[in-house]
C-alpha positions in Angstrom: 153.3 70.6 94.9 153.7 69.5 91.4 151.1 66.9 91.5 148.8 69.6 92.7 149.3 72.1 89.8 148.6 69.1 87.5 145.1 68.5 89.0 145.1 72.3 88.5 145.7 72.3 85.0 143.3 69.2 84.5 140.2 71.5 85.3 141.2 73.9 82.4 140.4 70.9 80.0 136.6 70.8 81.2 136.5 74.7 81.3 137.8 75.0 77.9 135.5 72.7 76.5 132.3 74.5 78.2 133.4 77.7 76.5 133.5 76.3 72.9 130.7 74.8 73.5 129.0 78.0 74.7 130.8 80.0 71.9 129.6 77.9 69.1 126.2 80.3 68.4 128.0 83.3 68.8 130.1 81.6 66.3 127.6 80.6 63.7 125.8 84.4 64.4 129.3 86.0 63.5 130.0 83.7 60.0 126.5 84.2 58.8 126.2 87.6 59.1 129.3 88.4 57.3 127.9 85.8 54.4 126.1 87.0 51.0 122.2 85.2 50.9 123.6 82.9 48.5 126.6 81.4 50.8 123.6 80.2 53.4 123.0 76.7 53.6 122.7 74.2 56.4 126.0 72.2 54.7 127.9 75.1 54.7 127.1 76.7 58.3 130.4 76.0 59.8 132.4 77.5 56.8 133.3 80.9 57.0 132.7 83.8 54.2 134.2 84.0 51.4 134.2 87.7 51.7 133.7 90.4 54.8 130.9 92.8 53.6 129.0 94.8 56.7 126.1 95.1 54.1 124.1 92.6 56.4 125.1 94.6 59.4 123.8 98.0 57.8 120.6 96.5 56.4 120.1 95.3 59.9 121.0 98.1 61.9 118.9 100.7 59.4 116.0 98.3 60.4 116.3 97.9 64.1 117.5 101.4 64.9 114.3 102.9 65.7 114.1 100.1 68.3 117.2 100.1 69.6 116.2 103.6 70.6 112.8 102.2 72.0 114.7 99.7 74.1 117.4 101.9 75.7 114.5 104.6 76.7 112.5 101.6 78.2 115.7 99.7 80.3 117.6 102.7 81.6 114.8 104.1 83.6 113.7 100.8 84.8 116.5 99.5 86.0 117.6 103.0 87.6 113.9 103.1 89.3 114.1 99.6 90.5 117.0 100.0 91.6 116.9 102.9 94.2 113.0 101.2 95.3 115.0 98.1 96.1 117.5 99.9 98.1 114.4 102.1 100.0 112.8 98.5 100.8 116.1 97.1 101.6 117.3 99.3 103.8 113.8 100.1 105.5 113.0 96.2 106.2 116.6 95.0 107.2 117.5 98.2 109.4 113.6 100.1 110.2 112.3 97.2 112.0 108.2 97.9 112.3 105.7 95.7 113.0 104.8 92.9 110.3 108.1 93.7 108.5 108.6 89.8 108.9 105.3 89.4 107.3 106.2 92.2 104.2 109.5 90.2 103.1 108.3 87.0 102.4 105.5 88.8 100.5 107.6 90.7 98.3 109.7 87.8 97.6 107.0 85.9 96.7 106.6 87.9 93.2 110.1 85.9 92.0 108.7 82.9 92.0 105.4 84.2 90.2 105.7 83.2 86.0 105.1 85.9 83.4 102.9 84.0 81.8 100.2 83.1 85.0 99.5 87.0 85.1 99.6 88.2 81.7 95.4 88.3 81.2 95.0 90.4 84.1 98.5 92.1 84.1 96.8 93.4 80.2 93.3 94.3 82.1 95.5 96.5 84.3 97.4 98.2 82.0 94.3 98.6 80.0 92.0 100.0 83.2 94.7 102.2 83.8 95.6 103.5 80.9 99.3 102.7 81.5 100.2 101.2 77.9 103.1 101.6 75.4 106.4 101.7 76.7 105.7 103.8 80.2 103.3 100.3 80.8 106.0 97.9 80.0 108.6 100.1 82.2 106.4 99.9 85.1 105.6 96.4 84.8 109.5 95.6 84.9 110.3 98.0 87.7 107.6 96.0 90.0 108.7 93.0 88.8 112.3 93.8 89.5 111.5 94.8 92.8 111.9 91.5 94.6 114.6 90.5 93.4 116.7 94.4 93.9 114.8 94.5 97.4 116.2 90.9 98.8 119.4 91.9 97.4 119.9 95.5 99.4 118.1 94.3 102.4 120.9 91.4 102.1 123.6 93.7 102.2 122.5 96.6 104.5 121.4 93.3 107.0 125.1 92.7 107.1 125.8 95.7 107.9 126.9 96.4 111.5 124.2 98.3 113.7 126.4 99.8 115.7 127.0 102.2 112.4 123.4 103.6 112.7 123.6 104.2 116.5 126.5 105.9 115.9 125.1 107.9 113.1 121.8 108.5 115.9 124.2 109.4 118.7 125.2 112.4 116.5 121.8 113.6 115.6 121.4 111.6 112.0 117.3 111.2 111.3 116.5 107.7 109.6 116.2 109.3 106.1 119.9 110.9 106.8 121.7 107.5 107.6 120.1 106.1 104.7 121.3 109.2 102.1 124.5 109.8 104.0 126.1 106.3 105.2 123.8 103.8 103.6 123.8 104.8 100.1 127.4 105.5 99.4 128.6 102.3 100.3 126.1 100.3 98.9 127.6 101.0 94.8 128.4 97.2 94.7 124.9 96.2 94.9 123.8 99.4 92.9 126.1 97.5 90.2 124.7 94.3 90.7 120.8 95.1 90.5 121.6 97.5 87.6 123.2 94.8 85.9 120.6 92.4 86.4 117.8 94.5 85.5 119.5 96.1 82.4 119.5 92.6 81.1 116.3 91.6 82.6 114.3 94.4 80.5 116.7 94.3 77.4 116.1 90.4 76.7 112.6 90.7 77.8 109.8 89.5 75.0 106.8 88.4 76.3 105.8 91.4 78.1 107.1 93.7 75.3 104.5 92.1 72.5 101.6 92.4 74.7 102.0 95.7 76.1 103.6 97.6 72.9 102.2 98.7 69.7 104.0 98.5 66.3 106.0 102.2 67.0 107.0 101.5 70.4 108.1 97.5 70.0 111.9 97.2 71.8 114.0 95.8 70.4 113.6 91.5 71.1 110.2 92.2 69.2 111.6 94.2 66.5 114.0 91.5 65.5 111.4 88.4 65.9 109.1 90.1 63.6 112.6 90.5 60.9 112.3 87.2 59.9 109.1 87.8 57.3 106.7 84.9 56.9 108.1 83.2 53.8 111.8 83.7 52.7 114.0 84.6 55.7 117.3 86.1 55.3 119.4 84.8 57.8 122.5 86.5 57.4 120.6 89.9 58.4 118.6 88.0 60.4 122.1 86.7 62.2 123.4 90.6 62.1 120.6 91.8 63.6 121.0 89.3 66.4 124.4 90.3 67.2 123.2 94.2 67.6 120.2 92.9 69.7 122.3 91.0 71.9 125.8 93.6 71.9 124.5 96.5 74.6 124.1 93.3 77.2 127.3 91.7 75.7 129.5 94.8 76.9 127.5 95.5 79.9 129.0 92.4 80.8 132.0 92.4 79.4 133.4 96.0 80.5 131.1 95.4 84.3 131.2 91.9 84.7 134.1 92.1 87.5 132.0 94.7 89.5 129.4 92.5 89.1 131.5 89.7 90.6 132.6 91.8 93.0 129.4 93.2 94.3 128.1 89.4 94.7 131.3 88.4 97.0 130.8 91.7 99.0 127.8 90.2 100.4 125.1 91.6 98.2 123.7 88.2 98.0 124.7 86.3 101.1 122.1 85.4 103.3 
């Protein structure tokens, strides 16, 4: 029993070492934007400042917050929307059989394994033709492409699901729309948490479709801080601060939800 804790407590060295190692930017991101433009150098990266100031942090902030607001008004609709599609499609094609649903599935899955960048020209025609542009145009683009990936997750789940619950639920006079909104959808908040998750973080750290669909006034927030950096001085300790505000609404998304997250994957949100 001994000799097996001690394998046990070998894995930690590995694991340790991966998390450094994965901690060393948010590191470097913390030092440098506590340090004064004159503390940054390349020799001195690792060093920390010789003084805590949140001056960086309010430049940064007073900059980005018009974005900030751009990107929370783009990623909470979009991920709520996708969301309750994916569950519609999930629960019609694992639990409605009709003909060609066989067919559907593989079809929708398909758009995962499509790149952004292979449909950008006419994905900008589109938008264009339709007048869809600005934020609503980059919202809609991420809710269809979310849709694959939030519909193979609920049909996942509601597949595992045994049938017996719905002929129950017909037995007692339940219409399809009723088992869905009245069985269905309560117990599926463990997937709700997992495609929410997923496309929060999906839109929020999204880029190349927000600097082809957005104008100057409507850029989220990953624009916003690419175009901080100026073209000839770049002040990388507000540049560093406005990273860590970019990247802090995903950071405690995952850090306050990231055990419903795990726990939504293990209850089968994903199996199959």
């Amino acid at each position: 029993m001994s000799r097996l804790n001690l394998r046990k407590n070998w894995l930690y060295i590995p694991l340790i070492g991966l998390t450094i190692f994965y901690l060393i930017p948010m590191y470097l991101i913390l030092v440098t934007g506590f340090k004064s433009f004159d503390e940054i150098d390349l020799q001195t990266m690792w060093q920390l400042p010789q003084g805590i100031a949140f001056d960086n942090y309010i430049e940064a902030y007073n900059q980005l917050a018009p974005y900030l607001k751009n990107s929370f008004k783009l990623v909470i609709p979009a991920a709520l929307i996708s969301s309750i599609l994916g569950s519609i499609n999930g629960f019609v094609l694992s639990k409605w059989k009709f003909r060609g649903a066989d067919i559907i599935f593989p079809f929708i899955l398909f758009g995962m394994f499509i790149p952004y960048q292979s449909i950008i020209i006419p994905l900008v025609q589109f938008m264009s033709a339709a007048g869809l542009t600005g934020l609503w145009g980059l919202g809609i683009a991420h809710i269809i492409y979310g849709l694959p990936i939030t519909t193979l997750t609920f049909r996942n789940y509601y597949a595992s699901l045994p049938q017996e619950l719905l002929e129950a639920a017909k037995i007692d006079g339940a219409s399809m729309l009723g088992i869905y909104r009245h069985i269905l959808l309560p117990i599926s908040i463990p997937s709700f948490v997992v495609v929410l998750i997923w496309q929060f973080t999906s839109a929020w750290n999204d880029f190349l479709f927000a600097v082809i669909l957005t104008g100057n006034t409507e850029w989220p927030i990953t624009v916003a801080l690419n175009n901080m950096a100026g073209s000839q001085i770049i002040s990388w300790n507000v540049q560093m601060a406005g990273s860590l505000i970019a990247a802090l609404p995903t950071l405690l998304v995952y850090i306050f939800l990231g055990r419903y997250f795990l726990r939504g994957l293990m209850a089968g949100s994903l199996k199959g």
